[in-house]
C-alpha positions as a printed Julia matrix, in Angstrom:
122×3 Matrix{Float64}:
 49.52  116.17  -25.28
 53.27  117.66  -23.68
 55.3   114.74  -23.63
 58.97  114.68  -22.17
 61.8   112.48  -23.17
 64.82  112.47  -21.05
 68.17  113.49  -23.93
 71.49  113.74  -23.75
 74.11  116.99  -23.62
 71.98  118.57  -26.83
 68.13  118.06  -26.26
 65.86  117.99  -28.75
 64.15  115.04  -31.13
 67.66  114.75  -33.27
 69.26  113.69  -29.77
 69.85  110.17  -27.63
 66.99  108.9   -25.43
 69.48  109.02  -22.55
 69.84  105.82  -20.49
 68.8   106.54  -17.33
 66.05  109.59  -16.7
 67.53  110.48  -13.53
 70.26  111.59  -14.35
 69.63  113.21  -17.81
 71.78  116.06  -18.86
 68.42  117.68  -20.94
 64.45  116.64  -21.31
 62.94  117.44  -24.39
 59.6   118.52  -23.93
 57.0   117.32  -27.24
 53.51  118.95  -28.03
 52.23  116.45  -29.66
 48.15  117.41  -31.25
 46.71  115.33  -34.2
 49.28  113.21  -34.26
 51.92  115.66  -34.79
 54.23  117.43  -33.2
 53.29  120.84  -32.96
 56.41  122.16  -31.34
 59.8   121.3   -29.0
 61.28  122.55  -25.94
 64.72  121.53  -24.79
 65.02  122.43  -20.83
 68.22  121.34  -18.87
 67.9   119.09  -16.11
 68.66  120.67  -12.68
 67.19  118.0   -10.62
 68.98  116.84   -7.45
 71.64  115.18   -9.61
 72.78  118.39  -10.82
 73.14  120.12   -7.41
 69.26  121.5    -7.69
 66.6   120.6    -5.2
 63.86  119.33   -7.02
 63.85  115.78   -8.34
 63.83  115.82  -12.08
 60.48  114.08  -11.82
 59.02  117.48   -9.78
 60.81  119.54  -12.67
 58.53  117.85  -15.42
 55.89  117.88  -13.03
 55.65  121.81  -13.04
 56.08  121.84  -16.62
 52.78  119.94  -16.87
 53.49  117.19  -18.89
 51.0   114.4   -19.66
 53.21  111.5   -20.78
 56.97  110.79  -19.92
 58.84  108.38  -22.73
 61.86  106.84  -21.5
 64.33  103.57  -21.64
 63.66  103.31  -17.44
 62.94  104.7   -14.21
 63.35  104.11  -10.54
 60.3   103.09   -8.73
 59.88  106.5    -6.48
 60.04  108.54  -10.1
 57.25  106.52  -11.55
 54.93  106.66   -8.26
 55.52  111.16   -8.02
 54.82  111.2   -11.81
 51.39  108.59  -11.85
 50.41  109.93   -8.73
 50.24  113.69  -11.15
 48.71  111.6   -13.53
 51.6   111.34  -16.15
 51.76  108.45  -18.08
 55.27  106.56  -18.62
 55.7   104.71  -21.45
 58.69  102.36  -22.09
 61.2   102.29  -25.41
 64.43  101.34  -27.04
 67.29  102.98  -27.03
 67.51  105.18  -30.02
 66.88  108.8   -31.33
 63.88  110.43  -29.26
 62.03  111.0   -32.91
 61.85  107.61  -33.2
 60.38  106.55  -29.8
 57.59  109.98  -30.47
 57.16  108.05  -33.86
 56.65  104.9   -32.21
 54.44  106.68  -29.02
 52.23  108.34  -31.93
 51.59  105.26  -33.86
 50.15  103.76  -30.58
 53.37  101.17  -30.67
 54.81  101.72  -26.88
 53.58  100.3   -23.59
 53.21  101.56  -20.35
 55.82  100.91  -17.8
 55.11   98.51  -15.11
 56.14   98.29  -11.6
 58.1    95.32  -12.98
 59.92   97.84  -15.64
 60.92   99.69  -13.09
 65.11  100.46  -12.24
 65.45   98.48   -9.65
 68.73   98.64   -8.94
 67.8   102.56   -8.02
 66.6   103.19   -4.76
 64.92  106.52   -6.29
């Protein structure tokens, strides 16, 4: 399964789940097969934010991911990616090897309409 977790300025599973997806410097991009991750990919994000044209949402989109993990997400993010049929999941704020720990082990939910940013209009 290619998961993505939005990071901060480095990327990768040693790095910040950064706060808001949006606007995330770097995703980290997870392989995840039998419960382990198989490798990492660290892409920059230059979604609209960044002066780029595609949301960050259509950037994970083409990189055909399966599952997003992240600390929030504005309502018009979550209905591109479910409508692709990517799965968002909901965690603390910590080191993205912990939430993939915590997403392997079956111990995150998925975000809700209710979870959603709402004080986003994205």
């Amino acid at each position: 399964m290619k998961v993505a977790i939005p990071t901060g300025f480095i990327g990768g599973i040693e790095d910040e789940i950064f706060p808001h997806f949006g606007k995330a410097p770097t995703f980290t991009l997870v392989d995840i097969k039998d419960n382990l991750i198989n490798f990492t990919e660290i892409i920059k994000n230059s979604g609209e934010h960044f002066g780029g044209n595609l949301t960050p949402s259509d950037i994970l989109i083409e990189k055909k991911i399966q599952a997003l993990i992240c600390l929030g997400a504005g309502p018009r993010a979550l209905e591109k990616l479910r409508s692709q049929n990517v799965e968002i999941y909901i965690t603390m704020q910590g080191l993205a090897k912990e939430a993939l720990d915590y997403f392997i082990q079956g111990k995150l939910h998925k975000m809700s309409n209710e979870d959603a940013c709402s004080d986003h209009k994205h």
